[in-house]
Steps between C-alpha positions, in 0.01 A plus 500: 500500500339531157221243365796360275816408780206383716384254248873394405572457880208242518635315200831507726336375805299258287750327395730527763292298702425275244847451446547444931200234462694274248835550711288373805373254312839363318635481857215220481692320243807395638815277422809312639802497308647115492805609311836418700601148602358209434614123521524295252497134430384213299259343661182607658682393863752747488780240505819629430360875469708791442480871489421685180379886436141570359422646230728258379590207277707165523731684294553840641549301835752251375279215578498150264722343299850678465555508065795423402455431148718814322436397128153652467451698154153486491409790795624644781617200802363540845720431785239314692180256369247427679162267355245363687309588837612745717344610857571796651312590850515761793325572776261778495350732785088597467402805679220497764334776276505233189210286679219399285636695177532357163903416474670434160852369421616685204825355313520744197665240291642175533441163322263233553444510912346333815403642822526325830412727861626293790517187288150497378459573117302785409536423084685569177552743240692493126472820388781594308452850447331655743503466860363233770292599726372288789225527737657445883189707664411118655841374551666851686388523837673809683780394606855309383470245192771346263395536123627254249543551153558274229640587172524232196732612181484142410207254381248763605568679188355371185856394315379725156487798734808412717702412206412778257345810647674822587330461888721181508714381290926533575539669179341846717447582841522113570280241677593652829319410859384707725289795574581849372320839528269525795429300811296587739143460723215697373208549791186725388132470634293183433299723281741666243494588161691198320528677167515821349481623134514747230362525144605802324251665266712783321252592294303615782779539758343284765622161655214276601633319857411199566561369859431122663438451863614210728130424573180559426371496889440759776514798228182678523563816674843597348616620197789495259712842366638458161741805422724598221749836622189662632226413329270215674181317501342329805329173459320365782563076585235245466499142657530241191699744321889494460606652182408898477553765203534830432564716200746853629512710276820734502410789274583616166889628649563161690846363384561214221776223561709462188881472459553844445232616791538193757276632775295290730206537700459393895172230505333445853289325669395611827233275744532760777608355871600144306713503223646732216792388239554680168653424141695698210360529188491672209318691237601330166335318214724251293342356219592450130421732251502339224857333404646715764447553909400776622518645890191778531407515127825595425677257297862364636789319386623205716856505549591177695764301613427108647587432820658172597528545888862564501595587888901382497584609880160351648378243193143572645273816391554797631172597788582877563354729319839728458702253304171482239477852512905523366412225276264710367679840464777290350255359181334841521863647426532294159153576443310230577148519622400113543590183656412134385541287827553142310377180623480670846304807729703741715389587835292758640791761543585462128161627398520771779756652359416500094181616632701803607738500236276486179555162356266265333550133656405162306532238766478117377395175738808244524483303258721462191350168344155311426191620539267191504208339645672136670714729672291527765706587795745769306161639339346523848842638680461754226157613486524575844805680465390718271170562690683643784722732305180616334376611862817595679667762226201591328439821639831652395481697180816376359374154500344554119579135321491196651616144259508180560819398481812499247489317158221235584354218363208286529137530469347868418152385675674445823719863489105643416376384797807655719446812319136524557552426819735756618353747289188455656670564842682835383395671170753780611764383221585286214546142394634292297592104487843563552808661383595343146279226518551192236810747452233730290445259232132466553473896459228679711267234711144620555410620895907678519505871562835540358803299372831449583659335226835483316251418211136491362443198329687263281538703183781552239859655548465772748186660479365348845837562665447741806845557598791524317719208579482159539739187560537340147300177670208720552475719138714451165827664553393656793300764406461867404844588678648216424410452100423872402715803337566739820194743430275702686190442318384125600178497774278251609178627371409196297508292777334737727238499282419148519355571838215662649633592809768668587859318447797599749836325321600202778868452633639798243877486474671188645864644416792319681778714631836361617524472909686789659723270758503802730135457562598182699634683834113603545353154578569585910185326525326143507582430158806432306626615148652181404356519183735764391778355693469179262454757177809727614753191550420361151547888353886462674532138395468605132758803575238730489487620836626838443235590238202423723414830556543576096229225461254673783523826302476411186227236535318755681547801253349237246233376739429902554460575152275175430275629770403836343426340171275247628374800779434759175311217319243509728452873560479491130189287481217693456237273691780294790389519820885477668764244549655308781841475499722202599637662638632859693653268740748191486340164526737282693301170454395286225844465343664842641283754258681808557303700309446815684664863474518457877630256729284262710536725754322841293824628468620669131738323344676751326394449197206732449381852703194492603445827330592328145308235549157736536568627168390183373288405797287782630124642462619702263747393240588639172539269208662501181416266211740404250553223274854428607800676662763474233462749178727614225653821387212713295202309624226650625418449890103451529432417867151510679456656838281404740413514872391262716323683730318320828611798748247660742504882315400526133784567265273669197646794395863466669783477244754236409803604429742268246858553435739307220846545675871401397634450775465888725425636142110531418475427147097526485243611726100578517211542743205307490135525680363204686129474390205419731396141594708252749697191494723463145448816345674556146646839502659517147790448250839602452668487217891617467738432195836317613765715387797325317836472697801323453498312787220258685345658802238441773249754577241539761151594466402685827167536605360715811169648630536825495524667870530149666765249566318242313757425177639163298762443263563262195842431368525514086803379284549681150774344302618652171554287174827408628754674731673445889238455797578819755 
């Protein structure tokens, strides 16, 4: 055996026994799964109890109040309501081996909740977004015991957050009871590590670890392991001392999380013989650069959609982390690389997977409302809220924005002090007050890290506007879109620069399309489409009926078009740091917005590939920028190109290609080089005489990267001085 295999067997046996002494060790940690039957009633008695399946809600279980009311317009109806207290209990078995260890009931999310072991009350929770977690160590005797639950959708709910937030409200996922994701007993050693996390220095490619202890007694004499993949340090334990640190550093190779790159690293912490747990994290630094974001140094574009909570077959969040991982390739396929969660946080299996899909992720607390000092109560439900997401999700690299809710209100002195507050627990990502707060009229408020606004400030016309449409009640004739000659010119740099920080365009789009009726045989689940019911008998009352399907398409050909123009206008601003579109998806709630290229279920409509759609929507897009789309015979055609470039490989010195075609005739043609830099990058002009013909035509302006299937298209309209269209 040389020098060489013998040294890389000992790195072998090295850390195959370090890799048996955390198995041994996890064996330490150990759990009972409480999913499966459970009985349910409404009082703490039992009376009248019946059996229902956890995870679980009133709804999925056809518990409460059967709804019969069939006129709803407004959202989607649920077959069964339930409000108020619910109590759901079973009896539990302890092993013998379970004696004198530290025993937690986890419930990974639920609503407000009490916990009673063999009648006694052990205490209360009201977390909305993260899990309860209960400490039974005293209470759970080996043995048999009957744990009671109690779950409150009703008055336990501060009524701004129950009747407006995402988490809660009917418009979404509705006000649902129960208990959904996991259940289960969690028994480690008395002394444990209770925490474990990870700060990623990129510049130096090194996490510093920092892990808290149970307790602060009987340590002298061991010692704590802190590894990341094999590299570790060994810090010995000190009575008096609970929280420990230590800076790994990775080496100049180690791997950088990004959306192109989304690698993660495996964190330990090891006490050897007691106790060993781990964490995921990544390598990534998301900051803003800038009027733009940028994920390593290298600056990105934020391609977003909001998400409402739409789950139509469940109407509760999805807690697997497959379904978010398809919900993810699906945005990924039309391009997307971000998610705005408003007025609500998804659970841990959401940031799972965008953690290994490559998106960004702007959770928000629940709260779409006031923000002000004599609320005590909601101000104190939500501080602590928001506290908790802070140190449940903050390890995950896609966790990189964090608001405080959706278009607030109130007093700015009172959002600073939530703001310092959670940034002081995790400096890991960025903040702002909330997502269109005051509705962006107050422009940029000192202490946000970015904005995201649908404008900056007050201001005249347009100029602040930072998307491109608006109802007529909320801008003068509705806008850009709405009030503008059809051009592909218009940004929203002016308004951008109004703002020191970096401006992402909030709720982009908001274009209706007609219901497809067929969509209606998919509600199999809890929830029924009576809202397009009611919309489809008044189409066949007018003697429309038959054209319903006309309507779908065409609205949504319109709606299609409407989105690339508003899309384009912010991949043409030089300084925008992304937009959040409202949305990919259909809305069902707040008055039936079905404004989505797919369906509430993530399904394509029909109306748009998702191919097509990236050539508007995509890391790399190539732009063309012309005063208008109609032109007569003789004119010359001046158009500017341009690429927005925010992909992961450097475009300098690969060629555009542009083509003036007649219909499969190529009237014009040239080759252009794409110069150095990144982000919107002018490449040059074109200019082609219009020949004269006798009749009006449209021609297309073709653009492609060379060697790629990156291309985009613009329709043009020449008309001679009089003549037949053709």
């Amino acid at each position: 055996m040389t020098l060489l295999n013998g040294l890389k067997c000992s790195v072998f046996m090295l850390l195959m026994c370090f890799a048996l002494c955390v198995n041994g060790v996890n064996a330490r940690r150990t759990t009972v799964d409480l999913a499966g039957e459970w009985k349910f009633s409404t009082s703490l008695a039992g009376d009248s109890a019946i059996t229902v399946k956890l995870p679980g809600t009133t709804d999925t279980n056809g518990v409460g109040v059967i709804n019969d009311n069939h006129g709803e317009t407004t959202q989607l109806t649920r077959r069964t309501t339930f409000s108020g207290k619910a109590y759901y209990s079973r009896a539990v078995d302890i092993p013998a081996d379970w004696k004198g260890r530290h025993i937690t009931l986890m419930l990974e999310r639920t609503r407000p909740s009490e916990v009673w072991v063999d009648g006694a009350m052990i205490g209360s929770c009201r977390y909305l977004s993260t899990p309860h977690r209960y400490d039974l160590s005293e209470a759970l005797s080996p043995g048999r015991h009957i744990i009671t639950v109690m779950v409150d959708n009703g008055d336990a709910i501060p009524e701004q957050i129950k009747s407006s937030s995402h988490a809660c409200t009917e418009s979404t996922q509705t006000n649902w009871n129960g208990i959904i994701g996991r259940i289960e007993l969690q028994a480690v050693n008395p002394l444990h590590v209770s925490s474990l996390s990870a700060w990623p220095d990129v510049d130096s490619r090194s996490f510093k670890v920092v892990a808290d202890l149970s307790r602060d007694k009987s340590l002298n004499g061991k010692s704590m392991t802190i590894g990341v993949g094999d590299r570790r340090v060994t810090l010995p334990l000190r009575n008096g001392v609970r929280r420990y640190e230590a800076v790994v550093a990775l080496g100049d190779t180690a791997s950088l999380w990004s959306e192109w790159t989304p690698v993660r690293h495996i964190v330990t912490a090891v006490i050897p013989g007691v106790d060993s747990t781990s964490v995921k994290a990544g390598l990534r630094d998301f900051k803003a650069k800038g009027r733009q974001v940028s994920i390593n140094d290298t600056i990105t574009f934020l391609r977003g959609r909001h998400d409402a909570c739409v789950w139509p077959l469940t109407a509760h969040v999805a807690m697997d982390v497959d379904s978010w991982r398809d919900y993810f390739r699906t945005i990924k396929d039309y391009g997307l690389n971000h998610v705005r969660f408003h007025s609500w946080c998804p659970p841990e299996a959401c940031f799972e997977a965008a953690d290994m899909e490559g998106i960004y992720l702007q959770p928000e607390l629940p709260i779409w409302g006031v923000f002000s000092k004599d609320s005590e109560e909601l101000m104190q439900f939500l501080l602590e809220d928001g506290k908790r997401i802070q140190e449940e999700y903050g390890n995950h690299p896609s966790f990189v924005m964090f608001a405080l809710g959706n278009e607030l209100w109130g007093e700015i002195p009172v959002m600073s002090e939530f703001i310092e507050t959670f940034r002081g627990i995790d400096s890991r990502h960025l903040y702002a007050y909330g997502s269109n707060i005051y509705l962006g009229y107050n422009g940029h408020i000192d202490g946000e890290d970015f904005m995201v606004t649908c404008r900056v400030g007050g201001g005249d016309g347009y100029s602040t506007h930072t998307r491109a449409s608006f109802s007529f009640y909320d801008a003068d004739e509705g806008g850009y879109l709405n009030n503008t000659p059809p051009n592909t010119v218009m940004n929203f740099q002016k308004a951008v620069e109004l703002s020191p920080v970096p401006v992402v365009g909030h709720e982009t789009g908001q274009y209706q399309i007609y219901p497809d009726y067929a969509e209606m045989s998919k509600y199999t689940g809890v929830l029924r489409p009576d809202n397009f019911a009611e919309f489809k008998r008044r189409l066949e009352a007018a003697r429309l009926g038959n054209q319903a399907l006309d309507f779908h398409r065409a609205s949504g050909a319109w709606a299609v078009e409407l989105y690339r123009a508003d899309i384009e206008m912010n991949l043409r601003t030089p300084d925008m740091a992304g937009f959040q579109l409202l949305d990919l998806q259909d809305y069902p709630g707040q008055g039936t917005a079905l404004v989505g290229v797919l369906d509430a279920f993530m399904d394509n409509k029909g109306l748009v590939s998702p191919e097509e759609w990236r050539r508007w929507c995509d890391e790399v897009v190539l732009l063309a920028e012309m005063p208008r789309y109609t032109y007569n015979e003789g004119e010359m055609l001046e158009v500017d190109l341009a690429v927005a470039d925010y992909g992961n490989c450097a475009l300098a010195g690969d060629t555009l290609v542009w083509k003036l075609c007649h219909g499969d005739v190529t009237v014009e043609n040239g080759r252009m080089i794409i110069p150095e830099g990144r982000g919107l990058l002018d490449v040059g002009r074109i200019n082609v005489p219009l020949a004269t013909r006798t009749k009006a035509r449209r021609m297309d302006l073709k653009l492609e990267l060379a060697g790629s299937d990156i291309t985009n298209s613009y329709p043009l309209w020449v008309y001679p001085a009089g003549g037949e269209l053709s």
